[in-house]
VEXDREN-2710 file (C-alpha; in Angstrom, 1 decimal):
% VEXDREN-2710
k/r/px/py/pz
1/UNK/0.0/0.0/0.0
2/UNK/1.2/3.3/-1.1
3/UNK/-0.7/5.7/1.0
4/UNK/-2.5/4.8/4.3
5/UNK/-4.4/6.9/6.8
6/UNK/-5.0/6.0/11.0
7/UNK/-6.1/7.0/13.9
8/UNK/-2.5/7.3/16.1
9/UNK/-3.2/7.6/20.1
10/UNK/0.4/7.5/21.8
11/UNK/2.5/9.1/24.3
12/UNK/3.6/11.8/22.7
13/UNK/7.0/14.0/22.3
14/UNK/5.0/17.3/20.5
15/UNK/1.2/17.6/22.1
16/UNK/-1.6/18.5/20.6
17/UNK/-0.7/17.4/16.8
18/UNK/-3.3/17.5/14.4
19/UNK/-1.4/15.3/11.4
20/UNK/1.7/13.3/11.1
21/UNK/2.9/12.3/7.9
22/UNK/5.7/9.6/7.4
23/UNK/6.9/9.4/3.9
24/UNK/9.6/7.1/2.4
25/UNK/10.7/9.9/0.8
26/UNK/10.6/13.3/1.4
27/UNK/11.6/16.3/-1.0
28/UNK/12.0/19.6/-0.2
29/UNK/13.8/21.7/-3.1
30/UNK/13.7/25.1/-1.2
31/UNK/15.6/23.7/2.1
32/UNK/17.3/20.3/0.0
33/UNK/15.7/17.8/1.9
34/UNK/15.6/14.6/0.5
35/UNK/15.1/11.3/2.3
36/UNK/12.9/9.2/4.9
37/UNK/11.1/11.9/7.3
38/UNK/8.2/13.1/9.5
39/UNK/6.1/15.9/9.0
40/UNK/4.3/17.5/12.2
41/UNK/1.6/19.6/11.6
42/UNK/-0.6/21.8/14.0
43/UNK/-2.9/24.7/13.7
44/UNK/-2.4/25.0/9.8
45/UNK/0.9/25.0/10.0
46/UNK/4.4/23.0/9.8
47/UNK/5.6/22.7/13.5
48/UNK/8.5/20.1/12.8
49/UNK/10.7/18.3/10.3
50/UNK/12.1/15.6/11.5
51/UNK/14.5/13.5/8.5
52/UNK/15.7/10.0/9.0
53/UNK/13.8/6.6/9.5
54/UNK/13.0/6.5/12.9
55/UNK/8.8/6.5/12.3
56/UNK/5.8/8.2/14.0
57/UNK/5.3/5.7/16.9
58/UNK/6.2/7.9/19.6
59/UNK/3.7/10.5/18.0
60/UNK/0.9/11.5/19.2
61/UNK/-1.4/12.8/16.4
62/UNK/-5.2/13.4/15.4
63/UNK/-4.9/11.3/12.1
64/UNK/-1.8/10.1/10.7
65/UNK/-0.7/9.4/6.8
66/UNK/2.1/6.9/6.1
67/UNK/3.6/7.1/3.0
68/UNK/5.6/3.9/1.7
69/UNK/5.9/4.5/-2.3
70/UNK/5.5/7.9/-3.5
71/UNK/7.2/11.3/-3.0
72/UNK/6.1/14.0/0.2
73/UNK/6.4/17.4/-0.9
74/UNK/5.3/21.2/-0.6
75/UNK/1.7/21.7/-2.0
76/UNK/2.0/22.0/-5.8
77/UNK/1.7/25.6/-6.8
78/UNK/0.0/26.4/-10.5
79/UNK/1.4/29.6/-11.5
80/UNK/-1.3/29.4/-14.7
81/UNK/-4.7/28.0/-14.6
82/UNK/-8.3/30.0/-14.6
83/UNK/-10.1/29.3/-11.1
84/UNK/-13.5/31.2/-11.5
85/UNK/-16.8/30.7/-10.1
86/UNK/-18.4/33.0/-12.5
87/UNK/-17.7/35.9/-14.9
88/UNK/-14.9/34.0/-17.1
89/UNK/-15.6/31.6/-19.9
90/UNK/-12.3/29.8/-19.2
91/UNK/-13.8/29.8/-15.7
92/UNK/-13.6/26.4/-13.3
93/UNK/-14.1/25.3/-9.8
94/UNK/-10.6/25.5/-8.2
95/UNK/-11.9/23.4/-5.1
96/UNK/-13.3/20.8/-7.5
97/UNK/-10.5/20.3/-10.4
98/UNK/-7.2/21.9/-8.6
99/UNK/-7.2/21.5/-5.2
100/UNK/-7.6/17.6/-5.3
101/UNK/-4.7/17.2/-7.7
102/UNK/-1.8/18.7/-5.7
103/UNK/-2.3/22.2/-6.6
104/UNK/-3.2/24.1/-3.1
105/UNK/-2.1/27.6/-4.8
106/UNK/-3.0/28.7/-7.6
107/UNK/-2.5/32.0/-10.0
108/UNK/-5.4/32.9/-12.2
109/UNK/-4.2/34.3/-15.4
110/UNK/-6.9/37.0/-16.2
111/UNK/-9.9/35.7/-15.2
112/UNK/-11.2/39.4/-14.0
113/UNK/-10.1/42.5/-15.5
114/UNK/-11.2/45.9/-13.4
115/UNK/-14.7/45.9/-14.2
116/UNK/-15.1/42.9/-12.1
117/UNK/-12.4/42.2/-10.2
118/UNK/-14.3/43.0/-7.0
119/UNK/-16.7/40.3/-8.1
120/UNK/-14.2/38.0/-8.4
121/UNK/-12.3/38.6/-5.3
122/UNK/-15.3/38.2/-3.1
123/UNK/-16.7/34.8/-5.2
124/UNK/-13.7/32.9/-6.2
125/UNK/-10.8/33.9/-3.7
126/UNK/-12.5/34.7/-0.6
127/UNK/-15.0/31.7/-1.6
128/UNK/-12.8/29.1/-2.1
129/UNK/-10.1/26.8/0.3
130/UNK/-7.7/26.8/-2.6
131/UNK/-5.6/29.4/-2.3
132/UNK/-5.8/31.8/-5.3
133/UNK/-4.1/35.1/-6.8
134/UNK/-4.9/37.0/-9.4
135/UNK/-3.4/38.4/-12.3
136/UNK/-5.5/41.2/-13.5
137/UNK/-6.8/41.2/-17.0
138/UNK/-5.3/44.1/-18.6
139/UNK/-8.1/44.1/-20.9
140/UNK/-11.4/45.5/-18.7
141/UNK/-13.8/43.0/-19.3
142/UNK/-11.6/40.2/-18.3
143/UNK/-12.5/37.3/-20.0
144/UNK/-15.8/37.6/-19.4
145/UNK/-16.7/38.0/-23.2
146/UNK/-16.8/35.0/-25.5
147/UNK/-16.2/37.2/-28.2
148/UNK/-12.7/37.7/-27.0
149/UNK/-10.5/40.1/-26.0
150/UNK/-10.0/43.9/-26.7
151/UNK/-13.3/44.3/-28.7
152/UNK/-11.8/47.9/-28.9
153/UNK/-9.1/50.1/-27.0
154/UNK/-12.0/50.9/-24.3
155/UNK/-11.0/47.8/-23.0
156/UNK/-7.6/48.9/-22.7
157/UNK/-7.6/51.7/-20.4
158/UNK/-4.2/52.3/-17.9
159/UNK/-5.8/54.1/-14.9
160/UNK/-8.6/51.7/-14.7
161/UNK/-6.4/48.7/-14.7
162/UNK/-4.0/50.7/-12.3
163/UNK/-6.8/51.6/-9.7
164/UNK/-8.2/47.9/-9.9
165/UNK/-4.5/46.5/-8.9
166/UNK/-4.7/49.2/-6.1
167/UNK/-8.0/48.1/-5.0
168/UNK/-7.0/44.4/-5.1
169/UNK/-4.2/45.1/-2.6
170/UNK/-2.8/41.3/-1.5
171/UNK/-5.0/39.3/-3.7
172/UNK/-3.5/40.6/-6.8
173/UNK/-0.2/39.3/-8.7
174/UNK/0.2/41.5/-11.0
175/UNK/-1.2/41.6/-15.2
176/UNK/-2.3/39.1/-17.3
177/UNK/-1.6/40.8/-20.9
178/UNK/-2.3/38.6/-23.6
179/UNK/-2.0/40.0/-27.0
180/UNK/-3.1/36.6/-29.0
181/UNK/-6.4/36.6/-30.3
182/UNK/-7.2/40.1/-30.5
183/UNK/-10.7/40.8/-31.7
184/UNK/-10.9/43.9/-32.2
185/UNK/-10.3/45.4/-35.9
186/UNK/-6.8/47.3/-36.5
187/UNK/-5.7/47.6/-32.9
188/UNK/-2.4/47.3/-32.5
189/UNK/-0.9/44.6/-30.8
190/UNK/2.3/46.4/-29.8
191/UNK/0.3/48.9/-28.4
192/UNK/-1.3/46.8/-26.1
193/UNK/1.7/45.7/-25.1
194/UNK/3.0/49.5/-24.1
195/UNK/-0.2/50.2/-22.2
196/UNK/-0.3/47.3/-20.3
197/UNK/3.3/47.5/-19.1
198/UNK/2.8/50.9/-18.4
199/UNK/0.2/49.8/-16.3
200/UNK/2.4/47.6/-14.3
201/UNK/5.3/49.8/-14.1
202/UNK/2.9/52.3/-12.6
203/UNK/1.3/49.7/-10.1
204/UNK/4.7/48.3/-9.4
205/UNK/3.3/44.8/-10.7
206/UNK/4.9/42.1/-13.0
207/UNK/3.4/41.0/-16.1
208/UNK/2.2/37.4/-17.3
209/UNK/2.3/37.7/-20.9
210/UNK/0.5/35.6/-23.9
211/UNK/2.8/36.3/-27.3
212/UNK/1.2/36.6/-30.3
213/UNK/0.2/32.9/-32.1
214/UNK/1.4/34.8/-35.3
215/UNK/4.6/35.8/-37.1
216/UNK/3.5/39.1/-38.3
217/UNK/4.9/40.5/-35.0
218/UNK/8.4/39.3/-34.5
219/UNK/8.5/37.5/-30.9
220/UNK/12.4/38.9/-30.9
221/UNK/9.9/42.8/-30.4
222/UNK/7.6/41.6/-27.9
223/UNK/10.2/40.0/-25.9
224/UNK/12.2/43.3/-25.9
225/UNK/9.2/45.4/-24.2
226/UNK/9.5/42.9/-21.2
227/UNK/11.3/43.3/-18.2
228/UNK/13.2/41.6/-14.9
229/UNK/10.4/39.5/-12.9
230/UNK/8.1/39.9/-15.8
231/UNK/7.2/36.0/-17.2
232/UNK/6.5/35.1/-20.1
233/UNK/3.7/32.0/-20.1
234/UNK/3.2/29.3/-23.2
235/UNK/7.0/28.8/-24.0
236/UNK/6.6/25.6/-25.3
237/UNK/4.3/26.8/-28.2
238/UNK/4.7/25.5/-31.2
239/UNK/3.2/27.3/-33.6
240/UNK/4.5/30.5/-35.6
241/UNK/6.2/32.6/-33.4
242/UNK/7.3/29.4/-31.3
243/UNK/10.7/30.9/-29.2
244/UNK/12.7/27.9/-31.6
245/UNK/13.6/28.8/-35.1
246/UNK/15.3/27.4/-37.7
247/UNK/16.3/24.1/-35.4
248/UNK/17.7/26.6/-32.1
249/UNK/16.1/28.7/-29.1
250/UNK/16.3/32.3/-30.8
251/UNK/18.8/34.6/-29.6
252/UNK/16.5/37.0/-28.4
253/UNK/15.2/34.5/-25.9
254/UNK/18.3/33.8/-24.0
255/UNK/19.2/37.3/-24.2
256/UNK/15.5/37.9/-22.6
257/UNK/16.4/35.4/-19.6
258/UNK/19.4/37.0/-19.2
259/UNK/17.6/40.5/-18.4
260/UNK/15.3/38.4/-15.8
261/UNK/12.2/37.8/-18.2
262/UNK/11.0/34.3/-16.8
263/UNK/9.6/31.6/-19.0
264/UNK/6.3/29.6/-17.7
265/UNK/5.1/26.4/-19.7
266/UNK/0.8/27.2/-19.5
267/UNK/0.2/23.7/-21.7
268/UNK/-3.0/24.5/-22.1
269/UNK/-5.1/23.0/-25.0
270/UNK/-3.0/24.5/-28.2
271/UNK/0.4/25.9/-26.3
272/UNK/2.6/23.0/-25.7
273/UNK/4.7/21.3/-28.8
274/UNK/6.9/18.4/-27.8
275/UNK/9.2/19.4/-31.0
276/UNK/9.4/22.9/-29.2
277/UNK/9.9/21.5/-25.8
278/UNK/12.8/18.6/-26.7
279/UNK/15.1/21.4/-28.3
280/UNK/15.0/23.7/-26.1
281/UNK/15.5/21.7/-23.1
282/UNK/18.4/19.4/-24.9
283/UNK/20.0/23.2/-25.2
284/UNK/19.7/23.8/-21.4
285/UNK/16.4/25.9/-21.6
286/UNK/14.5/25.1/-18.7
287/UNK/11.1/26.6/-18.0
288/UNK/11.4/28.4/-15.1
289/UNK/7.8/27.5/-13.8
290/UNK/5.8/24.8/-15.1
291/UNK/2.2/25.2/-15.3
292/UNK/-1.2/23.8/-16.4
293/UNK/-3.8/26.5/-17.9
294/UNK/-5.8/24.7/-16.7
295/UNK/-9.5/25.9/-18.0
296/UNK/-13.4/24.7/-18.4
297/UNK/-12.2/22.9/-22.0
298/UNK/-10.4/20.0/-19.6
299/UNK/-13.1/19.8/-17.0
300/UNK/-16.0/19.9/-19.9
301/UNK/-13.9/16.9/-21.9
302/UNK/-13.0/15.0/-19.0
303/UNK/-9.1/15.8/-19.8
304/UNK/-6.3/14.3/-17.8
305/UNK/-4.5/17.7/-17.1
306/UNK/-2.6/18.8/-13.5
307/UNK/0.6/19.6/-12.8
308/UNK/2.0/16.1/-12.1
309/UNK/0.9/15.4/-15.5
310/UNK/2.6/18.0/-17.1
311/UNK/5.7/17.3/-14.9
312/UNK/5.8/14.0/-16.8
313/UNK/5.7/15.5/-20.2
314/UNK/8.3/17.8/-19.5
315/UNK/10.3/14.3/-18.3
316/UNK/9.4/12.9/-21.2
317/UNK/11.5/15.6/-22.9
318/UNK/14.5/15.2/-21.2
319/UNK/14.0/16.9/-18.2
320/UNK/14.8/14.9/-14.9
321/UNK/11.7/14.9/-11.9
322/UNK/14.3/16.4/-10.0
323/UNK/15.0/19.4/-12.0
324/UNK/10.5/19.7/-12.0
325/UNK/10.2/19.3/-8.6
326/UNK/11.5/23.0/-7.7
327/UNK/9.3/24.7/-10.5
328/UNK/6.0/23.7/-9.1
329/UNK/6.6/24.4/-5.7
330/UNK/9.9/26.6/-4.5
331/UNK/10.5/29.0/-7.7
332/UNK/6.6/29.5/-8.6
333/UNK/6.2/30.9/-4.8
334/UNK/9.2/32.9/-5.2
335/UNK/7.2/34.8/-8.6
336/UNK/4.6/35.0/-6.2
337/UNK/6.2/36.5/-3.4
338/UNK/5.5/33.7/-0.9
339/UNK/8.6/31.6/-0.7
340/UNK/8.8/32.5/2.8
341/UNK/5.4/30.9/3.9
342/UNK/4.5/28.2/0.9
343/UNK/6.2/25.8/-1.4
344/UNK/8.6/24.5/1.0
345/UNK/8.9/22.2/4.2
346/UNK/10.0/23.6/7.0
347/UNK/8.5/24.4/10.1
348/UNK/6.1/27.6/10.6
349/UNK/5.6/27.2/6.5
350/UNK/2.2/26.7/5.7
351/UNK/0.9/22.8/5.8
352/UNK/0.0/22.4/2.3
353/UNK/1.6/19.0/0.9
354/UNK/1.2/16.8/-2.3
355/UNK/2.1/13.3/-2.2
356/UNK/2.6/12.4/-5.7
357/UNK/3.1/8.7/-7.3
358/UNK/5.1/7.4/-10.1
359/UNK/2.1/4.9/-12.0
360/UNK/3.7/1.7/-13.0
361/UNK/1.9/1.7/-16.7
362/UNK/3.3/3.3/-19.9
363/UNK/0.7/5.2/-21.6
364/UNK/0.6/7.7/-24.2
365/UNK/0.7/11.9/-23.5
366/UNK/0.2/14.4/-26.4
367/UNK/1.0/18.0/-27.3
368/UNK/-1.0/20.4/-28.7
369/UNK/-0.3/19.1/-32.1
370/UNK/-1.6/15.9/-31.7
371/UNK/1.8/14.1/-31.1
372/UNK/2.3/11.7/-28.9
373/UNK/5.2/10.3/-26.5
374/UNK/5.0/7.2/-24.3
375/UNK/5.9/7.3/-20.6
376/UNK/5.0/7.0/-17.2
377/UNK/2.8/9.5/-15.4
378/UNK/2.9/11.3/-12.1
379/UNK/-0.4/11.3/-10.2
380/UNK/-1.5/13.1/-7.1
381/UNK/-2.5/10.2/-4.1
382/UNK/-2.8/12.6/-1.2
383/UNK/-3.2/16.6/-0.3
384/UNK/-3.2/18.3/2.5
385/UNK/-4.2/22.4/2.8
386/UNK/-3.7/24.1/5.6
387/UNK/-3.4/21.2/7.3
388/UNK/-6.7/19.6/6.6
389/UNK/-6.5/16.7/4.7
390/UNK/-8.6/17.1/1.3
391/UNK/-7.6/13.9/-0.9
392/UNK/-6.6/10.8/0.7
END
């Protein structure tokens, strides 16, 4: 048995405990722990770490989770998916299709522009036990249209967006800006680009930015309006515009990384190419965060799609588990500004874990293009938030 759950009543060393888990192995990328430990949690938080072998029998503990084949570590953190109760048609339940599958924080990439953020706040992040941030559309409406984005440059105004980051205080990232899929007629997709970072600057806010899906815009010019801290999401995308050319990771792109623009993965439904993915890691180009975009198309189709799962595509690439480990739970809380209280184990952190398991089958995953590769899959066997168990 991989994963079991008791009852432990014992004399006890810590009192009071509300959960003890014993894993096998435990990995911690922001501290470097790696081996057999004990995890002590009480009142939502972390209260020991305790590495080696030596079990939970002198424990004394509300409930108790022994794990015997998989991998302890920090709750996964999903630096792009769209949690949204109402108001966005990429909209899902973050309780429901996140929260279960290792992901106890999560950033949602534009699902509320100004015009309802305060909507938003109050429905999805004060309403759910996931914890979630926001990255303010920079267009108005959000995603709230199914017509699309940027209907016209209305939608694109700097002092509402600013004001709307002010009002959102804690709860809000930074921007989503994403220039793909513009509907309205001659607006300018540079343009957008300058407002929206003008916005930022002006809040003091990163960026997530969506590139065009088009050459007509060299990627080499959007890149170069992006600055340090600012990430770029999709950087696997395969299509024109794809950050590989001619057979190599363009130029531009390294020279990008080397100013501090960061590069998020946001597989999505049509943004992840394996062909994309296996050159630029055999080169050394790592995403920096790897992440789901997660929206109502997987729920809707019944779609395999969480951050273990695209952990194992990125393995299937040539990435190690050990090199993915850090980018769903360490680096992603360090974008967020929360490296001090999530995405690590160590005590007074918050008590959000992910047990995750290595499936013994071989079955197929596929890209955005329809190509597949054959491997095994990570899955999500147990999750604790705040120290309440939610999937055993």
């Amino acid at each position: 048995m991989g994963v079991g759950w008791t009852e432990v009543i014992v004399d006890l060393s810590f009192e009071h405990l509300d959960l003890v888990v014993s894993a096998s192995r435990l990995v911690c990328p922001a501290t470097g722990l790696d081996g057999p430990g004990v995890v002590g949690v009480r009142d939502g938080l972390i209260e020991f770490i305790e590495m080696g072998a030596g079990g939970i029998e002198h424990l004394t503990a509300h409930e108790s989770l022994v794990v015997e084949d998989g991998i302890l570590l920090p709750g996964l953190i999903d630096l792009h998916a769209h949690p949204a109760v109402s108001g966005s048609k990429f909209g899902i339940d973050a309780d429901r299709d996140l929260l279960p599958k290792g992901s106890t924080t999560v950033l949602s990439q534009g699902d509320a522009g100004s015009r309802n953020l305060d909507r938003y706040i109050e429905e999805t992040i004060r309403g759910s036990r996931t914890r979630v941030k926001l990255a303010v559309n920079f267009c108005a409406e959000g995603d709230s249209n199914p017509e699309g984005r940027f209907l016209s440059l209305d939608e694109a105004n700097i002092d509402e967006c600013v004001a709307a980051v002010d009002r959102g205080g804690d709860d809000v990232w930074g921007i989503s800006l994403n220039i793909a899929l513009i509907r309205g007629a001659d607006i300018d997709p540079l343009e957008l680009m300058r407002r929206g970072i003008e916005a930022a600057e002006r809040s003091g806010k990163p960026v997530m930015f969506g590139a065009t899906k088009t050459a007509d815009i060299p990627l080499c010019e959007q890149l170069a309006l992006l600055r340090s801290g600012d990430v770029m999401t999709y950087c696997f995308y395969s299509g024109d515009g794809s950050i590989v050319q001619d057979g190599r990771v363009l130029d531009c792109v390294w020279e990008a990384r080397e100013r501090g623009v960061l590069f998020d993965v946001g597989d999505g439904a049509a943004a992840f190419g394996f062909n994309i993915a296996e050159i630029a890691v055999a080169e050394g180009f790592f995403p920096d965060t790897i992440s789901t975009d997660y929206y109502l198309h997987h729920y809707s189709n019944k779609l395999s799609h969480d951050v273990p799962h695209i952990v194992s595509k990125l393995i299937e690439v040539g990435m190690t588990a050990e090199q993915c480990w850090p980018r769903v739970t360490f680096l992603p809380a360090q974008v967020l500004g929360l490296s001090d209280t999530i995405g690590r184990l160590e005590a007074g952190a918050v008590a959000d874990l992910c047990v995750v398991k290595l499936r013994d089958e071989v079955e197929p995953m596929v890209d955005s293009r329809g190509e597949f590769r054959m491997g095994r899959r990570w899955r999500p066997v147990a999750v604790v938030k705040g120290g309440v168990c939610v999937l055993r």
